[in-house]
Backbone bond lengths (Angstrom), bond angles and torsions (degrees), N, CA, C in turn:
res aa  C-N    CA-C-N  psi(-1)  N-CA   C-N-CA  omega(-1)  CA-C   N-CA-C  phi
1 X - - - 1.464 - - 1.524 110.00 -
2 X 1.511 119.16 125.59 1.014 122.15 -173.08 1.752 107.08 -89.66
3 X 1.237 105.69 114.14 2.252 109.70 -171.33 1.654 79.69 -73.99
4 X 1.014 105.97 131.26 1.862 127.43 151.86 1.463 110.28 -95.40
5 X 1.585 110.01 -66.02 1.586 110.32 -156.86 1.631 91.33 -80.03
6 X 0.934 108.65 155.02 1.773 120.83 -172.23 1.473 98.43 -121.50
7 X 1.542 142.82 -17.06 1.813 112.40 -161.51 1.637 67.10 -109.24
8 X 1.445 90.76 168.38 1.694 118.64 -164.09 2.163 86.10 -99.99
9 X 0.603 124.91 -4.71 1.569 121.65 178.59 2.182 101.13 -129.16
10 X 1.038 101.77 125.90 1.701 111.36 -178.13 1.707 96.58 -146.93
11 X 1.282 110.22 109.57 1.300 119.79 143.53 1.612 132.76 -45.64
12 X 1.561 111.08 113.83 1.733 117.67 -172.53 1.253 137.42 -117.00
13 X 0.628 145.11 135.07 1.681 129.94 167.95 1.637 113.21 -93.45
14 X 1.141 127.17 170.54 1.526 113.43 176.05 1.670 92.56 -179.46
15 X 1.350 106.44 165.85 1.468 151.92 -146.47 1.218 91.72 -161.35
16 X 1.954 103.24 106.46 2.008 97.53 162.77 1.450 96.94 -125.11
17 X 1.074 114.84 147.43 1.697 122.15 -165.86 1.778 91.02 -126.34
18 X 1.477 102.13 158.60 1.674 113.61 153.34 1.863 105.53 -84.51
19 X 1.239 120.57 124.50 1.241 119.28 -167.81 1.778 127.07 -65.57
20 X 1.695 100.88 -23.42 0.988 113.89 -179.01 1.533 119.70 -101.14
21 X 1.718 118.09 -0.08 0.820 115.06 152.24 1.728 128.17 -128.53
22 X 1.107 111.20 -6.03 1.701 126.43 -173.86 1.466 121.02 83.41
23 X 1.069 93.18 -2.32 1.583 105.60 153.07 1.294 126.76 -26.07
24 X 1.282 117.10 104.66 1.549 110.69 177.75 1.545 115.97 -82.22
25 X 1.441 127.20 117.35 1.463 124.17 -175.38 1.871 108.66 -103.13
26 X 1.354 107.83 -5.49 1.441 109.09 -164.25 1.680 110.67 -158.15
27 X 1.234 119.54 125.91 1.729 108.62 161.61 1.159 107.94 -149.85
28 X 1.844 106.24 162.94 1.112 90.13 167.63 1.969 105.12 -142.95
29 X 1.531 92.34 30.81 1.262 105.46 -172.77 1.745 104.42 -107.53
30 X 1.455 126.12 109.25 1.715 130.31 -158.02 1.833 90.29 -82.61
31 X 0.594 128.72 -9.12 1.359 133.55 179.82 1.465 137.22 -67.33
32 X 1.677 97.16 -50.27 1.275 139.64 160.00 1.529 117.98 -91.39
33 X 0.990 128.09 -7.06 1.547 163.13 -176.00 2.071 95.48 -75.68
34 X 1.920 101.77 -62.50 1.046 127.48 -179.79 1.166 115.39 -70.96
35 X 1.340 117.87 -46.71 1.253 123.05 178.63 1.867 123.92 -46.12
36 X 1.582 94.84 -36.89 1.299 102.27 -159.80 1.563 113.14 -120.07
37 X 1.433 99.34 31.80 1.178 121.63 -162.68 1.546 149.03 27.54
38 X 1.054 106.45 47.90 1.563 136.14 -167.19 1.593 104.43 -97.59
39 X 1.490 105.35 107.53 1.269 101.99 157.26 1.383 132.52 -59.55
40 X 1.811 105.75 130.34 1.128 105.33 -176.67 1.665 118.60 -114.58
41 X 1.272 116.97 13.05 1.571 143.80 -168.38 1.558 93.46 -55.04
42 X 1.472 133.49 -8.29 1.289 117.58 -165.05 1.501 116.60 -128.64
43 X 1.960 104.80 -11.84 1.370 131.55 -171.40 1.294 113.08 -127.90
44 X 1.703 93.75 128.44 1.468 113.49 164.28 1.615 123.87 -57.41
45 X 1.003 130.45 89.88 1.417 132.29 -161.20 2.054 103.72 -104.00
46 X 1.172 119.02 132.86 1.363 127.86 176.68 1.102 110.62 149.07
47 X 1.594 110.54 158.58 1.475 124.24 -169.97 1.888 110.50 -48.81
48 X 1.401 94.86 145.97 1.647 97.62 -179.92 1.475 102.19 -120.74
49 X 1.108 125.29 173.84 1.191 141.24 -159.40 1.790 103.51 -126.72
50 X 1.379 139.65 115.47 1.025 136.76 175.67 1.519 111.87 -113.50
51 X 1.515 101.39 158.06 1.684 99.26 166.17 1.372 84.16 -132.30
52 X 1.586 79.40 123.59 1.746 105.41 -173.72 1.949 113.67 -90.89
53 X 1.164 103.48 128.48 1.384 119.87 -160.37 1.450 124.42 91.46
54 X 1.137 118.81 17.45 1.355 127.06 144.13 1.693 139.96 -104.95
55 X 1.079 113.12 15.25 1.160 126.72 177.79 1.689 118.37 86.88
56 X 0.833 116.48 7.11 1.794 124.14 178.38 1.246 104.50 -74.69
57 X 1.705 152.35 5.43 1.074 150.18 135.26 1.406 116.39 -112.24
58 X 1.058 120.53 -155.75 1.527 139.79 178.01 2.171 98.33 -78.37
59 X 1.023 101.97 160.83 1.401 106.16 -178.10 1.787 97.25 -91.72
60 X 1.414 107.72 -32.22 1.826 92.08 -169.98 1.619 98.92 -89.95
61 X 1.350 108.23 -11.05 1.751 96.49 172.97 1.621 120.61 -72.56
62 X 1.346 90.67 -41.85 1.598 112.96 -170.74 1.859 97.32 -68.49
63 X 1.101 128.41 -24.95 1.275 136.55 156.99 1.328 112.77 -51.45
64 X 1.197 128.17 -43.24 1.714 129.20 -141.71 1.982 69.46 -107.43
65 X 0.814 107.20 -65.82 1.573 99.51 -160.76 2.106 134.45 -31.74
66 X 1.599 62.90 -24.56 2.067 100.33 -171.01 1.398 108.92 -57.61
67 X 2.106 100.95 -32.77 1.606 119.89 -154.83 1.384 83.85 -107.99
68 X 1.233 157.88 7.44 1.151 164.54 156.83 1.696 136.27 -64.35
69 X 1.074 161.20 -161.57 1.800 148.51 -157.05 1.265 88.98 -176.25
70 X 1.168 104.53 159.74 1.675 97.85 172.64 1.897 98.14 -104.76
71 X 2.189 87.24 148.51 1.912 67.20 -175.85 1.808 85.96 127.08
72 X 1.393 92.93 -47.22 1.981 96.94 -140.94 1.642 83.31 -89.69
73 X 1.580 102.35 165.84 1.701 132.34 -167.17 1.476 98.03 -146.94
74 X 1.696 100.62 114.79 1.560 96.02 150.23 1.550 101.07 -168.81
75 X 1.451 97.91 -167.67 1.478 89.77 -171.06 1.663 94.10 -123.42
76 X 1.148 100.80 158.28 1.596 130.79 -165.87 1.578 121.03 -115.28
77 X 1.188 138.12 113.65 1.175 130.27 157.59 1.714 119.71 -72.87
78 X 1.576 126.00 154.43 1.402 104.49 -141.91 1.845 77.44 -150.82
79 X 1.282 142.30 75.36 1.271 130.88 -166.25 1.270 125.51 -53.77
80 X 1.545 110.62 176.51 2.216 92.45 -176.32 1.409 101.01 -86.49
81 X 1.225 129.66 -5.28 1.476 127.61 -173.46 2.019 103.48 -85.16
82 X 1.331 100.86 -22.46 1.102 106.10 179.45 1.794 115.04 -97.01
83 X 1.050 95.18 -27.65 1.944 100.31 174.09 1.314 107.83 -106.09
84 X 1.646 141.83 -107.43 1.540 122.23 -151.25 1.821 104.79 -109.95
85 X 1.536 102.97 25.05 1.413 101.70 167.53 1.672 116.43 74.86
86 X 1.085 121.24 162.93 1.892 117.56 -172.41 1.481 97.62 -72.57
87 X 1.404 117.11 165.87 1.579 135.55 156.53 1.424 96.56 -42.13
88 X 1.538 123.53 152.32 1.200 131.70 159.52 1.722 116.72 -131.49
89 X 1.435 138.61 130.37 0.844 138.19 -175.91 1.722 115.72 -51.97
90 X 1.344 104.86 -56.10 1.219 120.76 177.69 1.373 128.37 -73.24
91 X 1.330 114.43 22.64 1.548 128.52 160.39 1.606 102.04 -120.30
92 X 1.450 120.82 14.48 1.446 113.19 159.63 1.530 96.33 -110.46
93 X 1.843 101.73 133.19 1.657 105.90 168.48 1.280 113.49 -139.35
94 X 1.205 108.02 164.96 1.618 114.65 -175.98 1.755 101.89 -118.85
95 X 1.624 104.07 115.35 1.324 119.67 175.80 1.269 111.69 -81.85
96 X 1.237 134.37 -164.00 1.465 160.09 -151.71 1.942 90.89 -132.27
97 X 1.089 137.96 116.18 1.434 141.83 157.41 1.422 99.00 -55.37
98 X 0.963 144.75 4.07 1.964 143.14 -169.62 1.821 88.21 -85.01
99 X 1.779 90.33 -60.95 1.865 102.23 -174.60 1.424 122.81 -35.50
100 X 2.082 89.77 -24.65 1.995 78.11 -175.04 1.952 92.49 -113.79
101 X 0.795 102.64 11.92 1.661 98.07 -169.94 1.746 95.32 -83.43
102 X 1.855 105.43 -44.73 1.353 104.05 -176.37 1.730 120.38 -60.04
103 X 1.413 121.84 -4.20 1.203 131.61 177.27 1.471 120.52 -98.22
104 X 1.738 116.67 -3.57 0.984 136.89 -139.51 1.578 133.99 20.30
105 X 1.792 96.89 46.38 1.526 111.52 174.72 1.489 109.42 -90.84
106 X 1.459 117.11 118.79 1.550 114.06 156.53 1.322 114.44 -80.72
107 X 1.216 112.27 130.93 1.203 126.19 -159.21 1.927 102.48 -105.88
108 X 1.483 102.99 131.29 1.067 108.84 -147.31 1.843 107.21 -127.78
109 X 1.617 127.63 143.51 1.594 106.70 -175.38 1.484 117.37 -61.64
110 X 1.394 127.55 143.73 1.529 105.14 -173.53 1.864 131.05 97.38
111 X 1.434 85.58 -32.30 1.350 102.48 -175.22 1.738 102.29 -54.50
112 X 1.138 119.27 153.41 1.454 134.48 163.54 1.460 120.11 -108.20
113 X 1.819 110.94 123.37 1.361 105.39 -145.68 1.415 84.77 -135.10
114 X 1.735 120.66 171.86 1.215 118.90 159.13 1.376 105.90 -141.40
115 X 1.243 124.89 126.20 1.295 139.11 -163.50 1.544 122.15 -106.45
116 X 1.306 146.44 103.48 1.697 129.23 -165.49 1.060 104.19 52.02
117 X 1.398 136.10 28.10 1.437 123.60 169.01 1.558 114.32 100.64
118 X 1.466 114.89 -3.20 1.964 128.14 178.23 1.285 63.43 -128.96
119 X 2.064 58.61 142.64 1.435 119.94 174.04 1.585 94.02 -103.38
120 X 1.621 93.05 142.69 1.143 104.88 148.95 1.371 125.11 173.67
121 X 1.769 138.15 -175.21 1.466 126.47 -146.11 1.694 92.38 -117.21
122 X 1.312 101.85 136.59 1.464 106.95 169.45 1.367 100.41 -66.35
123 X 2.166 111.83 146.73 1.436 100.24 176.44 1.692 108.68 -110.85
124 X 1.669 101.90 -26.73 1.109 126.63 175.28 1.493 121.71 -152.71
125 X 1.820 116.65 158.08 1.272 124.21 -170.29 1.459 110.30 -132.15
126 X 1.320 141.31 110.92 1.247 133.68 165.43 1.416 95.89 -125.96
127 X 1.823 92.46 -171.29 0.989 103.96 -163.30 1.476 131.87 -59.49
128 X 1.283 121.59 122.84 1.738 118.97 -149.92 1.307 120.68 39.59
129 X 1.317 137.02 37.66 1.413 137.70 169.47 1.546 96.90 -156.62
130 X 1.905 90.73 135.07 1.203 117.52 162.26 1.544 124.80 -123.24
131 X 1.695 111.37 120.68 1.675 123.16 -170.13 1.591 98.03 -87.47
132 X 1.457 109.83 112.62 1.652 103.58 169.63 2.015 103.25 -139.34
133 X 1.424 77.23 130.72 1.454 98.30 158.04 1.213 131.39 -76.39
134 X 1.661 112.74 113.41 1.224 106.99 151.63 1.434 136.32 -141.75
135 X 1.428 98.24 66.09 1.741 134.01 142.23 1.571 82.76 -39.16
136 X 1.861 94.67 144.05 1.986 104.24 141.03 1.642 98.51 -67.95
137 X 1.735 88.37 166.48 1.624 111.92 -165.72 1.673 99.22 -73.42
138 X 1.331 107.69 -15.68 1.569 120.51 -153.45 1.615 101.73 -100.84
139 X 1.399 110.38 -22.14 1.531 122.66 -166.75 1.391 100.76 -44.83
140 X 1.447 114.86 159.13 1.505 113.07 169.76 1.471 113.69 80.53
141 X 1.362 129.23 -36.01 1.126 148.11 -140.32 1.671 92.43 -101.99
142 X 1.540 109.87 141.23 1.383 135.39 169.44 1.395 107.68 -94.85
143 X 1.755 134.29 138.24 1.153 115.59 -147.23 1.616 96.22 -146.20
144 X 1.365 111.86 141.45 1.575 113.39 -157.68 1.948 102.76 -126.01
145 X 1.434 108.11 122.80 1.249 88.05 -171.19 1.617 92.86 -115.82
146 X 1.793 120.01 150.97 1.806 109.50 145.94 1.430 107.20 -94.44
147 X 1.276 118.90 116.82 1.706 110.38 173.14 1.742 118.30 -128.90
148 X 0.665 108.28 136.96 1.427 128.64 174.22 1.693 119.08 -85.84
149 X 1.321 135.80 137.12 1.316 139.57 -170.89 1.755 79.87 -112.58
150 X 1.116 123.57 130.71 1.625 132.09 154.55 1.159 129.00 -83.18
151 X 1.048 97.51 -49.11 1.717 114.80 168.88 1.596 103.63 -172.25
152 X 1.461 98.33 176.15 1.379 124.06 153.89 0.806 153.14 -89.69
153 X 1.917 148.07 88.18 1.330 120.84 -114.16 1.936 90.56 -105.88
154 X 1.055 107.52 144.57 1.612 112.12 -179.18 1.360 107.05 -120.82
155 X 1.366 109.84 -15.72 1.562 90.35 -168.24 1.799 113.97 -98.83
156 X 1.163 117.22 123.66 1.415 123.28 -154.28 1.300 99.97 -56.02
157 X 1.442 164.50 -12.94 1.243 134.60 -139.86 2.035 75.59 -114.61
158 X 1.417 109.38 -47.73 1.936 100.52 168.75 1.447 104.16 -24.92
159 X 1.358 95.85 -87.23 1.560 111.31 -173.66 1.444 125.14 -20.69
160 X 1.676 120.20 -49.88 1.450 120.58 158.31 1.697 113.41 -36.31
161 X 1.442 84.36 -60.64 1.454 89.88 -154.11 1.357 114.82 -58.09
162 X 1.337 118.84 -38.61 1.523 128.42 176.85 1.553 107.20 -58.60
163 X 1.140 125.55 2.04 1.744 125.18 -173.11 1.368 82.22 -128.60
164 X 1.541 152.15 -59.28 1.741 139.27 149.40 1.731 102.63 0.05
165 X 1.353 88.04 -81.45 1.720 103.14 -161.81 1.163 123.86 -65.10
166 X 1.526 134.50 -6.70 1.504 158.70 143.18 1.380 101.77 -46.02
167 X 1.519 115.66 -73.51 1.479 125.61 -168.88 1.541 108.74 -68.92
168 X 0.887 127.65 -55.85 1.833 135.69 -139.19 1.712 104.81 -123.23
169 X 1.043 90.43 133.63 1.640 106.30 -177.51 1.763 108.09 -104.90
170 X 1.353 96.82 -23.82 1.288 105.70 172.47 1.703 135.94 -67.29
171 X 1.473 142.39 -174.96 1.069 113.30 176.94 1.771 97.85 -102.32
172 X 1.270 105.75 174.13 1.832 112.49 -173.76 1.989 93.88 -155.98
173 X 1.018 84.11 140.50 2.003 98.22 149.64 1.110 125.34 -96.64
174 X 1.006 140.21 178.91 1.324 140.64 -179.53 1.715 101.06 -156.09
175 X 1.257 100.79 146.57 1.153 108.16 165.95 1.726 111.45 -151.72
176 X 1.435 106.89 141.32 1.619 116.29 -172.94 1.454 108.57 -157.83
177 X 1.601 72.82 131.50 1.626 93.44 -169.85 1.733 115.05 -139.07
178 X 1.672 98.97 91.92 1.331 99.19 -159.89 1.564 116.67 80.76
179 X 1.802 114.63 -144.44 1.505 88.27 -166.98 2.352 84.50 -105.40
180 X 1.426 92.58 69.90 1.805 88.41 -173.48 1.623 82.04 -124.90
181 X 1.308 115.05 161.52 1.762 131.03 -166.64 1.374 89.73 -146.38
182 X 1.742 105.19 130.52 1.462 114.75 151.41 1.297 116.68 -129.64
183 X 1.326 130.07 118.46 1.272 125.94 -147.42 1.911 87.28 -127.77
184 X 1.400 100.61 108.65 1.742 112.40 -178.41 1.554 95.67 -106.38
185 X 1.484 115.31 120.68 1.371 143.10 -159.01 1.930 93.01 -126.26
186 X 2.045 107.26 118.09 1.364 83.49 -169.84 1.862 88.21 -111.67
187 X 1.234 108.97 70.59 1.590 105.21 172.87 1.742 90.53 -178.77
188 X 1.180 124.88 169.25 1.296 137.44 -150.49 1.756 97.87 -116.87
189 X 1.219 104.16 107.37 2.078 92.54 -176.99 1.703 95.84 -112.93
190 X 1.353 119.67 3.55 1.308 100.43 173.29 1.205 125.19 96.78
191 X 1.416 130.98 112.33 1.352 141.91 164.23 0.998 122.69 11.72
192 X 0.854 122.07 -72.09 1.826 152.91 -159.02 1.733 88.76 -78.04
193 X 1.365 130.81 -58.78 1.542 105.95 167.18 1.627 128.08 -90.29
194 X 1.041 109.68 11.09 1.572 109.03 176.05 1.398 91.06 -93.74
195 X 1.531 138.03 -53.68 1.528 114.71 166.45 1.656 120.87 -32.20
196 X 0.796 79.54 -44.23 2.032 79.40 -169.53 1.117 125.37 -65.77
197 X 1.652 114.92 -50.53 1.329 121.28 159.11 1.505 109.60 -48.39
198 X 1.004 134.21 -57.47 1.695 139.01 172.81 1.663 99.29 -37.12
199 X 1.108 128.66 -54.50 1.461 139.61 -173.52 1.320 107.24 -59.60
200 X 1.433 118.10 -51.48 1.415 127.22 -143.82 1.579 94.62 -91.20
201 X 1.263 112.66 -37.67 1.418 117.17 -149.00 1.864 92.93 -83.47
202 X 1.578 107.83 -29.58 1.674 122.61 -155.54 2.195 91.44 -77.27
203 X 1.546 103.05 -28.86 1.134 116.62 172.78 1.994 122.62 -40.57
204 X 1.122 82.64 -39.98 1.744 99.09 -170.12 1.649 83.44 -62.78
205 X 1.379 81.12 155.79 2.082 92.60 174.16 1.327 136.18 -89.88
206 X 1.834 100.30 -1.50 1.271 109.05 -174.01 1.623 112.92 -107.74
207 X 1.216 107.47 -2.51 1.581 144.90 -154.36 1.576 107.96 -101.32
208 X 1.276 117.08 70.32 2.098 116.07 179.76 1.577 115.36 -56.79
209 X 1.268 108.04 -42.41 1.194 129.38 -154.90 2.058 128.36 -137.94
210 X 1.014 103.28 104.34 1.743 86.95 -165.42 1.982 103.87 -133.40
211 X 1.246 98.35 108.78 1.623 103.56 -174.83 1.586 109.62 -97.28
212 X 1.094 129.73 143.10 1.497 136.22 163.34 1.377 110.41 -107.67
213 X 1.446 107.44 130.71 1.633 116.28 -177.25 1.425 93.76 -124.00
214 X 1.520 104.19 147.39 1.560 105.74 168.13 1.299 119.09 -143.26
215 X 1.729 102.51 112.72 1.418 112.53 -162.64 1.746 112.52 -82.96
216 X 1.129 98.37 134.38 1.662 99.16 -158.09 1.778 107.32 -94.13
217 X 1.034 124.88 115.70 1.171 119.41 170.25 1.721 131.34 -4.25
218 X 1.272 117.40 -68.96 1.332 137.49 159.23 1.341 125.62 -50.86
219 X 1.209 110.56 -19.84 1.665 120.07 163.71 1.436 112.50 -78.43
220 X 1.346 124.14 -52.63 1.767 144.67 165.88 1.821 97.47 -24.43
221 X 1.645 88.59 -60.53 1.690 98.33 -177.82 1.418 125.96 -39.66
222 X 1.134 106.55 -80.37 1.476 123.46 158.46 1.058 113.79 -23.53
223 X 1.517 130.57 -61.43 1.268 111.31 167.77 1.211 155.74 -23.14
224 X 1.839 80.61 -63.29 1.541 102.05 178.40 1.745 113.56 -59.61
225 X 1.414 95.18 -40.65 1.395 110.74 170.65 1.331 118.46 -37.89
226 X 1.385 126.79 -65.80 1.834 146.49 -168.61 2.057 77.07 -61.74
């Protein structure tokens, strides 16, 4: 594989289709959004920012992108071995109808369910048994993207942020100074992701050092208080 794009963060646009039918399953281009008449009254649509080789896209897209310039437009084939993997038998199961009665869910063909934490689609309902899939919707599926490279983002304080705005829905500051990160988080997301962001963010190459602080409401108080 020949690497073209060189910064580990590239701004994209993209068009992902089902290949065998043109099915649009994903965009993030409002333009083409319009074009093809898809309401967009409910979605944030515009270029995103990835750091490529960490999993924030598909693995066969994030492949095709690598061989890509910034600037350049084309379209990509994206295989199922490379996006949500083949159908598997053993992610279809048949529950007990009791499981959804005790929730007082009637369980319905079609229905969209989430079970222990999987998702997945009822396929059928008889008597006291329910058949639900939960394959992704995409599984099996050969996958067609139009994407665009915009640029390349180089300048480190982007780069944070595009690994921020992946993770956190919440608001954050940032501060950078040289290759040092201060990442001020004003709500508590928990151990388990303040490591990661620390990890993910320390990942970038321009990046030595990257701390997460999280200023707690009740501390603010006090302040103001003293």
């Amino acid at each position: 594989m020949v690497i073209v794009v060189e910064s580990e963060v590239v701004e994209i646009n993209y068009v992902g289709r089902i290949k065998n039918t043109g099915e649009i399953f994903d965009l993030t281009d409002k333009e083409k959004a319009d074009e093809e008449g898809l309401s967009t009254d409910e979605m944030e649509l515009g270029p995103v920012k990835v750091f490529l080789g960490e999993g924030y896209i598909l693995e066969g897209l994030d492949k095709k992108i690598k061989e890509m310039e910034a600037g350049e437009e084309k379209t990509v084939e994206v295989p199922k071995e490379e996006a949500f993997g083949s159908r598997k038998g053993e992610n279809i199961k048949t529950i007990s109808k009791r499981e959804f009665e005790k929730y007082d869910v009637n369980p319905r063909r079609g229905m969209p369910v989430e079970v222990d934490g999987m998702r997945g689609k009822i396929l059928t309902v008889t008597s006291g048994r329910v058949k639900v899939d939960f394959n992704h919707p995409l599984a099996g599926r050969d996958l067609e993207y139009e994407v665009e490279v915009i640029r390349e983002v180089e300048d480190v304080e982007e780069q944070v942020e595009a690994v921020l705005d992946f993770h956190l829905n919440g608001d954050y500051e940032l501060e950078v100074d040289g290759g040092n990160v201060v990442i001020k988080l004003d709500q508590d997301f928990g151990e388990e992701l303040v490591e990661k962001l620390e990890e993910e963010v320390e990942k970038l190459e321009k990046v030595e050092k990257a701390e997460v602080q999280v200023e707690k409401q009740g501390e603010d108080d006090e302040d103001e208080e003293d």
